[in-house]
C-alpha positions as CSV (number, residue, x, y, z in Angstrom):
1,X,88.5,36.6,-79.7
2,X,88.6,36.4,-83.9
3,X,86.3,37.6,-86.2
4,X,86.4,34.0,-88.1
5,X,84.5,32.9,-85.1
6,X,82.8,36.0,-83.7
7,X,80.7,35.8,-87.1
8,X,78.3,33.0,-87.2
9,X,75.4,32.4,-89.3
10,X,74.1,29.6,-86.8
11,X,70.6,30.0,-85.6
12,X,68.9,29.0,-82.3
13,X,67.0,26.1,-82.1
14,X,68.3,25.2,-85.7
15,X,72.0,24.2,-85.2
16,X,72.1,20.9,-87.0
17,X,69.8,22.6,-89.8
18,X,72.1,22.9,-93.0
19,X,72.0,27.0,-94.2
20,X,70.6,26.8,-97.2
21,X,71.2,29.7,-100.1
22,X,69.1,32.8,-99.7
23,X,68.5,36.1,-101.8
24,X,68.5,37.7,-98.6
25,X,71.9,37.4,-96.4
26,X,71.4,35.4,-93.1
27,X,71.7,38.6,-91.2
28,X,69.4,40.5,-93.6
29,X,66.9,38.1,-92.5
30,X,67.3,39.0,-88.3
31,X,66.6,42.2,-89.2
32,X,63.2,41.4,-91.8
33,X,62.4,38.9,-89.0
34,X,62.0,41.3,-86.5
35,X,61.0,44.1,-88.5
36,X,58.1,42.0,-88.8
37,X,57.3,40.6,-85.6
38,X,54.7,41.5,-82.9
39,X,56.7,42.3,-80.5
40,X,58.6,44.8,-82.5
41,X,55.1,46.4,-83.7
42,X,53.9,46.5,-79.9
43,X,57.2,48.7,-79.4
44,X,54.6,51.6,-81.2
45,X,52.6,51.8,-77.6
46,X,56.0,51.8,-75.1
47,X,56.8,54.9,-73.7
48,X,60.8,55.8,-74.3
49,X,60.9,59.2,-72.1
50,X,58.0,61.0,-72.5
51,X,54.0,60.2,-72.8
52,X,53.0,58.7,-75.9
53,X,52.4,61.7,-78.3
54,X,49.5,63.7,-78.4
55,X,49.4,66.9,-80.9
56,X,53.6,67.2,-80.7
57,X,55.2,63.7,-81.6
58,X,58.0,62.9,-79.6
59,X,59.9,59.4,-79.6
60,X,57.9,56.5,-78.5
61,X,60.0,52.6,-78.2
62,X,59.4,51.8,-81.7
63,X,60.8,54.6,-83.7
64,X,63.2,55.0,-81.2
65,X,64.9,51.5,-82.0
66,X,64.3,52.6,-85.6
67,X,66.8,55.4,-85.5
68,X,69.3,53.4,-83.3
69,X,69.4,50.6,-85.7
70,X,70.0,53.4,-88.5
71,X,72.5,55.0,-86.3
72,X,74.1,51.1,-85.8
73,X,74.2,50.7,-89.4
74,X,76.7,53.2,-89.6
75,X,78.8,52.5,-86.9
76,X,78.9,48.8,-88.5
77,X,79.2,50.1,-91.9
78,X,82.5,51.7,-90.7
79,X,84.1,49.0,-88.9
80,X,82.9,46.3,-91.6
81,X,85.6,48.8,-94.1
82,X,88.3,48.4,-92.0
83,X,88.5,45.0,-91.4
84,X,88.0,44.2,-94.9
85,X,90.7,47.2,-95.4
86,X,93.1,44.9,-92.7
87,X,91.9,41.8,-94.4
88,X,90.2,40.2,-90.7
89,X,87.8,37.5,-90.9
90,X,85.7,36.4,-93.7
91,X,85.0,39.0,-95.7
92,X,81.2,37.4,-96.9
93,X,80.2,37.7,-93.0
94,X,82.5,40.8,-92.6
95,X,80.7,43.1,-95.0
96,X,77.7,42.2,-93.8
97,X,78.6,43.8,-90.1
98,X,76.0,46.7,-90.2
99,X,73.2,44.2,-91.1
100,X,74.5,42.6,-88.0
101,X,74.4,45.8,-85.6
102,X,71.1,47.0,-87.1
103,X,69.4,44.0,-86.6
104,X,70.9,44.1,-82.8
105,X,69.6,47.7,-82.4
106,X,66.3,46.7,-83.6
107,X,66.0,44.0,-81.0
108,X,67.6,45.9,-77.8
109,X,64.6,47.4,-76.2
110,X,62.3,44.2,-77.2
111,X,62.4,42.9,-73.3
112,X,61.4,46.1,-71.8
113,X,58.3,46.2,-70.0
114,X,55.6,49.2,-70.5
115,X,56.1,52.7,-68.7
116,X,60.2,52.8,-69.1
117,X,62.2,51.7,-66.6
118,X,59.4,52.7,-64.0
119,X,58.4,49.3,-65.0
120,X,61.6,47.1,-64.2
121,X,61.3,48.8,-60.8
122,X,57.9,48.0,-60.3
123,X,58.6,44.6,-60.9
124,X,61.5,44.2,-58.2
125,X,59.0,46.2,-56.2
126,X,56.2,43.9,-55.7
127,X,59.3,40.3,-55.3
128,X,60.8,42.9,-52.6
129,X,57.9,44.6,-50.8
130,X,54.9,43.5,-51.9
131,X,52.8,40.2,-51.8
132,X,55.7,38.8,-53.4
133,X,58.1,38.9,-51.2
134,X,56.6,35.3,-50.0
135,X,58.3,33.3,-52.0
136,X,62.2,34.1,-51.5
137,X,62.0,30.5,-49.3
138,X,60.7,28.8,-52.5
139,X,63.2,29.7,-55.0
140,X,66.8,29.2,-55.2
141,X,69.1,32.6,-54.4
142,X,69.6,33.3,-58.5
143,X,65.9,32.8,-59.5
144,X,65.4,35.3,-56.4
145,X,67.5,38.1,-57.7
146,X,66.3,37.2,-61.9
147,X,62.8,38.8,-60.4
148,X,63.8,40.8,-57.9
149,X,66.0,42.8,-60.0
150,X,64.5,42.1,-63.3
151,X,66.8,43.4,-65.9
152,X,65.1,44.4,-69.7
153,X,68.8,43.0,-71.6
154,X,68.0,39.7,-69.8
155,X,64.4,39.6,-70.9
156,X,65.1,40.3,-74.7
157,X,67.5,37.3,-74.7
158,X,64.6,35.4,-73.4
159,X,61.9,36.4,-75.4
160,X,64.5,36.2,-78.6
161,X,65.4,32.2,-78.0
162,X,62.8,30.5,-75.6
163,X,60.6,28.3,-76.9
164,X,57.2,29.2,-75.4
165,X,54.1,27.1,-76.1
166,X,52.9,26.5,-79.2
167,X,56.1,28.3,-80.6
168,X,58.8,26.9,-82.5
169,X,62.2,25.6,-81.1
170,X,64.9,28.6,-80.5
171,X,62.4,30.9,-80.4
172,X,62.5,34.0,-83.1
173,X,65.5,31.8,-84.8
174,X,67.8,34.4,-84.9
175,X,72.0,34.0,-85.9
176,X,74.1,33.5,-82.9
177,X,76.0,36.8,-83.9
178,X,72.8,39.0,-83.9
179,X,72.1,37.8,-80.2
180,X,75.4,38.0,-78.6
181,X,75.6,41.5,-80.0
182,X,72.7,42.4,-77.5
183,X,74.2,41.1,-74.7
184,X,75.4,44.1,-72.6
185,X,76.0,42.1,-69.6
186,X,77.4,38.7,-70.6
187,X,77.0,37.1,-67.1
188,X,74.5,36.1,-64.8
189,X,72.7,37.9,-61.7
190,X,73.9,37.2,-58.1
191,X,77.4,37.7,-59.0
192,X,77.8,41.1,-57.2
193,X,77.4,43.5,-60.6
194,X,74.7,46.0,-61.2
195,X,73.0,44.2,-64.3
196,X,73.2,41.1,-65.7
197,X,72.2,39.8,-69.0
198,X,70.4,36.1,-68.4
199,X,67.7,34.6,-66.6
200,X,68.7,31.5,-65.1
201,X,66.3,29.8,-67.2
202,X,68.7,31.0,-70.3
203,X,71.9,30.2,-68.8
204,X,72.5,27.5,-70.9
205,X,71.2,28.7,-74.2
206,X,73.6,32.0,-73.4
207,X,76.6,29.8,-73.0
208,X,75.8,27.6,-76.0
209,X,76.1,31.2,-77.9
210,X,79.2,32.6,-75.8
211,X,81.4,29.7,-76.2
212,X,80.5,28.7,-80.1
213,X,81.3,32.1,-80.6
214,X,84.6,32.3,-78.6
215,X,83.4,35.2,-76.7
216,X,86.3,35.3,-73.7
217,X,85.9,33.7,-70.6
218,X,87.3,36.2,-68.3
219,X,86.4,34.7,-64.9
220,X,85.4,31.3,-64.9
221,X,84.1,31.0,-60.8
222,X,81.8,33.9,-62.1
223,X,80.7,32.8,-65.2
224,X,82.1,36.0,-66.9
225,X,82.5,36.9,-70.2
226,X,83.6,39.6,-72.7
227,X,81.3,41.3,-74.5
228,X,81.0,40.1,-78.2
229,X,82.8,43.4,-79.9
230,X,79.7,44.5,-81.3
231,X,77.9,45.1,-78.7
232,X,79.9,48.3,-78.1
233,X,78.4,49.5,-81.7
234,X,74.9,48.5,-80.6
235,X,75.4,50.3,-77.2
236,X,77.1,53.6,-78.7
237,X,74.2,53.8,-81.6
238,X,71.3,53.7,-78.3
239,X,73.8,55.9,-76.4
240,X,73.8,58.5,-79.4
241,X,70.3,58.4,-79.9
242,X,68.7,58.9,-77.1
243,X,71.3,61.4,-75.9
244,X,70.4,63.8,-78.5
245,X,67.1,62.9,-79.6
246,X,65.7,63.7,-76.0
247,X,67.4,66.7,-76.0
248,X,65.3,67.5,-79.1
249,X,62.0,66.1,-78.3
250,X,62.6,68.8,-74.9
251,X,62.7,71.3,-77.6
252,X,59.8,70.3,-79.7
253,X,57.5,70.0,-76.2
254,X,58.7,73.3,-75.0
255,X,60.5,72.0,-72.4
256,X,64.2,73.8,-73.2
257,X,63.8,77.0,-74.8
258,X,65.4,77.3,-78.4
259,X,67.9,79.4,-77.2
260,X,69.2,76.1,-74.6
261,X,68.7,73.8,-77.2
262,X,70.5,75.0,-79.6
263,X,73.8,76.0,-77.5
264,X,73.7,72.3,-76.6
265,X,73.9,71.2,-79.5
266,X,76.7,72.9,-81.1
267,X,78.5,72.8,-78.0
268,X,79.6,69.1,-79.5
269,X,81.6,71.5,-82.5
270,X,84.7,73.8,-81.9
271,X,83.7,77.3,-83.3
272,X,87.6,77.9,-84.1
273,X,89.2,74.6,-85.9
274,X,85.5,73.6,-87.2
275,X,84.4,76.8,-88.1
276,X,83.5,75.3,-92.0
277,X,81.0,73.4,-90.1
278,X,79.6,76.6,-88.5
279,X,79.8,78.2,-91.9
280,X,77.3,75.3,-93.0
281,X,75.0,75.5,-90.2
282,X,74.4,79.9,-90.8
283,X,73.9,78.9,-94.6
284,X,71.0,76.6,-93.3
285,X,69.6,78.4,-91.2
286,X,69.3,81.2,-93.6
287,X,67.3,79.2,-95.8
288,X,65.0,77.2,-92.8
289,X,63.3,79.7,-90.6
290,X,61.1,77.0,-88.6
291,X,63.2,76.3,-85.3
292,X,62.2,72.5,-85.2
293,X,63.5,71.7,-88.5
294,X,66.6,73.9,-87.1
295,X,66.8,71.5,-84.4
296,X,66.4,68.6,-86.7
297,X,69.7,69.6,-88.8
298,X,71.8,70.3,-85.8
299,X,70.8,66.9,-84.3
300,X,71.5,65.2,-87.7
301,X,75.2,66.9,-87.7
302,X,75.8,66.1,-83.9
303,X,74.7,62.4,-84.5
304,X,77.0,62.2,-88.0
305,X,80.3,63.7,-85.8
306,X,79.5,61.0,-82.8
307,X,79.5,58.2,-85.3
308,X,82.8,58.8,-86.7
309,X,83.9,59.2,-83.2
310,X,82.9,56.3,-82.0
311,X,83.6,54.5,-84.9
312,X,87.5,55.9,-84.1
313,X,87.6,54.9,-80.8
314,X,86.7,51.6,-81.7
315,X,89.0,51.0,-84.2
316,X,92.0,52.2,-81.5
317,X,91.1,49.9,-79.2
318,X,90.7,47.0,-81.9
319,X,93.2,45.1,-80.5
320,X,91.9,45.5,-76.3
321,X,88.3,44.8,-77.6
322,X,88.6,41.5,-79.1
323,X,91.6,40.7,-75.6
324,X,87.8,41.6,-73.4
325,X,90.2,44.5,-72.2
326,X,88.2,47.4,-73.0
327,X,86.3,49.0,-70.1
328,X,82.6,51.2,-70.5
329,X,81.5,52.1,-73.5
330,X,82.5,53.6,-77.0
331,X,80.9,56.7,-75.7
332,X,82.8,57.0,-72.4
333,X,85.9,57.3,-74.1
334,X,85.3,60.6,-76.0
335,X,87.4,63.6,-75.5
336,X,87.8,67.3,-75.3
337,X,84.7,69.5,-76.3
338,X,82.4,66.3,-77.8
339,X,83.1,64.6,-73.7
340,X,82.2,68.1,-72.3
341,X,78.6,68.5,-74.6
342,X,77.8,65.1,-73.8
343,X,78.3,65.2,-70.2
344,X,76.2,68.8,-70.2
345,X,73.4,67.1,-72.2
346,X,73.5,64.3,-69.4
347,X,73.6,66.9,-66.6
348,X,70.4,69.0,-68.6
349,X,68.5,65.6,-69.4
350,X,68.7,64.5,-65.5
351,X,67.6,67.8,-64.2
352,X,65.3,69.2,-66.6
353,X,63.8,66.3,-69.0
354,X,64.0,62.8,-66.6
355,X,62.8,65.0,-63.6
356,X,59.3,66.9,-65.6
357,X,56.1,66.4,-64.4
358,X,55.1,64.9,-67.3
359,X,57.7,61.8,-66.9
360,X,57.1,61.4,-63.6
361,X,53.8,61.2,-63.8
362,X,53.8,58.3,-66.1
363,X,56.3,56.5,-63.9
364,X,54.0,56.9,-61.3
365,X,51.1,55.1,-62.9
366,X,53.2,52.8,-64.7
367,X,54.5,51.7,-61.1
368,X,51.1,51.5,-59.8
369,X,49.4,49.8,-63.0
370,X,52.2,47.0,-63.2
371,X,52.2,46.5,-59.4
372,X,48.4,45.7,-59.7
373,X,48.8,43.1,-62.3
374,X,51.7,41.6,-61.0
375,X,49.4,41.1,-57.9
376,X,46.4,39.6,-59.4
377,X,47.8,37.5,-62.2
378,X,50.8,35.5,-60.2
379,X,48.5,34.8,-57.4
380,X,45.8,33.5,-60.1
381,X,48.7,31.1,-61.5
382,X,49.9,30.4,-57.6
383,X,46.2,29.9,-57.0
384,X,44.8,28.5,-60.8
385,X,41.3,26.5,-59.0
386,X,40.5,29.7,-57.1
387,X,37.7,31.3,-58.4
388,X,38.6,34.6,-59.5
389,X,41.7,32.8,-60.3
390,X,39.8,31.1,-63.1
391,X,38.3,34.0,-64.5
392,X,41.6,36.3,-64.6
393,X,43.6,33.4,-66.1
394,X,41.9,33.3,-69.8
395,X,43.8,37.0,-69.7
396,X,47.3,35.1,-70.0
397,X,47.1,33.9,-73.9
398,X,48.3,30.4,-74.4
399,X,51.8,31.1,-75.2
400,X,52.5,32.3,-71.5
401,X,50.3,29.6,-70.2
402,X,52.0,26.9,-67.2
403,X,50.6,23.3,-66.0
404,X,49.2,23.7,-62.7
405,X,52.0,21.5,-61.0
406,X,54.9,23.4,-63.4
407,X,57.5,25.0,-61.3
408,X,57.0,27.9,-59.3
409,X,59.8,29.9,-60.9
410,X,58.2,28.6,-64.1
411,X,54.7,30.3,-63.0
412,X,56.4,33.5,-61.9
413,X,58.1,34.0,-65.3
414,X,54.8,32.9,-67.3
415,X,53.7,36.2,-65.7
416,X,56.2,38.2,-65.9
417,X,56.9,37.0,-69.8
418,X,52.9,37.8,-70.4
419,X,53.2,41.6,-68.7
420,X,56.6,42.8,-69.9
421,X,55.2,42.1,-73.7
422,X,52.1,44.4,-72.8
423,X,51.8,48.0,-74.5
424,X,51.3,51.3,-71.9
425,X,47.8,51.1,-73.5
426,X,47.3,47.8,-73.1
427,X,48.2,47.5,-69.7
428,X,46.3,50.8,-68.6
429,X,43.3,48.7,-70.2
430,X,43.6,45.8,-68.3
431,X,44.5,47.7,-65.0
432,X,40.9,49.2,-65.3
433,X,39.3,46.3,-66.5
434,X,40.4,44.3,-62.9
435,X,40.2,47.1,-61.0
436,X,36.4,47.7,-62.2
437,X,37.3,51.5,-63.2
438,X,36.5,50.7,-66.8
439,X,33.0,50.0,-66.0
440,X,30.1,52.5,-66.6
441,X,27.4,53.5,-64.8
């Protein structure tokens, strides 16, 4: 792969549309674009880890994807230098790299549905074991597994560059570039791999992207590609983030003592060849006596180190990236004590933050919420002239709508498109409102 081609201004749905001067760059405008958008906003109402905040604020979707995108900035900020430093690719496009992998960050989480990833298993849930498991005979083996393992990277793609009704062609219109760089899995489901990144009913917009952008073609049975390079920014930048910001949102809720917290968090610096850094961090926290704020300057320092690391490893493996050589992620390749911290922060997330009552609880309604609607809304779509059919369908808004003889695939994902866009409190509303627990006496 090149950077001359990996860097495209293009747009979806607008590829014979001459680019036109701008005071804003082309990338500049991805990122206001979906600053901007609904979607994006809705991210305020998505649970990340823990239950949206009630006196302690703690991360939610939204300001999650906010401090990626920083975080992303950086890491393309850094990589944009040396190339220009090595004199790759065009350097108007090149400098504009952390525009690029902001935008990208921004966008990441967009296809998630409500309640985490309680809510992608909920989904394969009800295609698998619930009323849903009807209609494997009626859709071909890849449309089977898009649902049944419903993937959130897939679903962003979708919701980024379909045209749904009453919406323009090429949906948000965002560069090529910008959407390849969210594409973690650059091949399609039923191929034997854990996640894929397109629905079938994006297969061809994704390959359009891939191969205008000279993305690799690494097995062409499969349909295989290599990740666009800067994807590994966009995934190191989440990786960071919610790494160590979980690891301080435990803290703020109580749920690792100060004492925990804080030996995980300089266990990512070597007390004896970085003891300046130590030096910096006493000086500190002489001066700030409130633990949270502590916290908040440890985190910062942690974050800083990882995104020169990663920004390092990257730049090593410049070469085997752009060959689609490089295996796992930017983050998998660190070393020595920063490889040990991580992997303890892993080890203390799984077992004390991902396993509290108060995540699990939420997974548990989420999984029980989204199960319900799943269940009333497709067979209202399978079944539009039944009457409760007709009085649940004005729910869908007109975007999301189908014809009543459109394909059933077509149906499933009009669903599936309107409830992975909900908001936790959105969702929860509607649950009670069909359920008739919303009703008073």
């Amino acid at each position: 792969m090149n950077w001359d081609q990996l860097l495209s201004t293009i747009r979806t749905g607008q590829e014979q549309r001459e680019i036109t001067n701008h005071d804003r760059t082309q990338f500049q405008r991805d990122y206001d674009r979906l600053i901007f958008s609904s979607p994006f906003r809705r991210l305020q109402d998505k649970t990340q880890v823990f239950p949206l905040p009630g006196s302690v604020f703690v991360h939610n979707r939204l300001t999650h994807s906010l401090e990626v995108a920083s975080v992303g900035r950086s890491l393309g900020n850094n990589l944009s230098a040396k190339l220009l430093e090595e004199g790759f690719g065009n350097p108007e496009l090149v400098s504009e790299i952390g525009s690029v992998v902001a935008a990208a960050c921004l966008a990441h989480d967009l296809g998630n549905p409500p309640f985490g990833h309680s809510g992608e298993e909920a989904i394969g849930h009800y295609f698998t074991n619930g009323d849903g498991a009807k209609f494997e005979s009626e859709l071909t083996p890849s449309q089977w597994t898009d649902i049944t393992r419903f993937e959130g990277n897939a679903n962003a793609l979708r919701m980024l560059t379909h045209a749904f009704k009453g919406r323009r062609k090429g949906g948000f219109a965002m560069t090529y570039t910008t959407i390849a760089s969210i594409l973690k899995y650059p091949y399609e489901s039923g191929i034997g791999l854990k996640k894929f990144g397109y629905f079938q009913s994006e297969k061809e917009t994704f390959e359009g992207i891939a191969n205008t952008l000279g993305m690799k073609l690494l097995d062409a049975k499969k349909s295989v590609y290599a990740r666009h390079p800067l994807v590994y920014l966009v995934e190191a930048a989440d990786d960071i983030c919610y790494q160590v910001m979980d690891i301080e949102d435990a803290h703020k809720l109580k749920i690792l003592s100060y004492e925990e917290t804080y030996e995980l968090l300089t266990g990512f610096f070597d007390k004896e060849k970085e003891a300046k850094e130590f030096d910096k961090i006493n000086e500190v926290f002489k001066e700030v006596s409130d633990r949270n704020e502590r916290m908040a300057f440890l985190r910062a320092k942690v974050i800083g180190k990882l995104v020169n690391l990663c920004s390092d490893i990257f730049w090593k493996n410049h070469q085997q990236i752009l060959d689609g050589d490089f295996t796992k992620g930017l983050i998998d390749h660190l070393s020595g004590k920063e490889l040990e911290a991580m992997e303890v922060c892993k080890e203390t997330a799984f077992k004390r933050i991902y396993k509290h009552p108060s995540v699990v609880e939420i997974e548990i309604a989420g999984y029980r919420i989204l199960g319900t609607l799943l269940e009333e809304f497709i067979k209202a779509v399978t079944n539009p002239r039944d009457f409760y059919s007709k009085m649940l369908l004005p729910f869908i808004p007109e975007q999301f709508s189908t014809d009543e003889n459109a394909p059933l695939i077509e149906k499933i994902q009009s669903v599936l498109d309107f409830i992975s866009g909900m908001t936790d409190v959105y969702a929860l509303d509607l649950y009670k409102k069909i359920s008739g627990i919303g009703l008073s006496s």
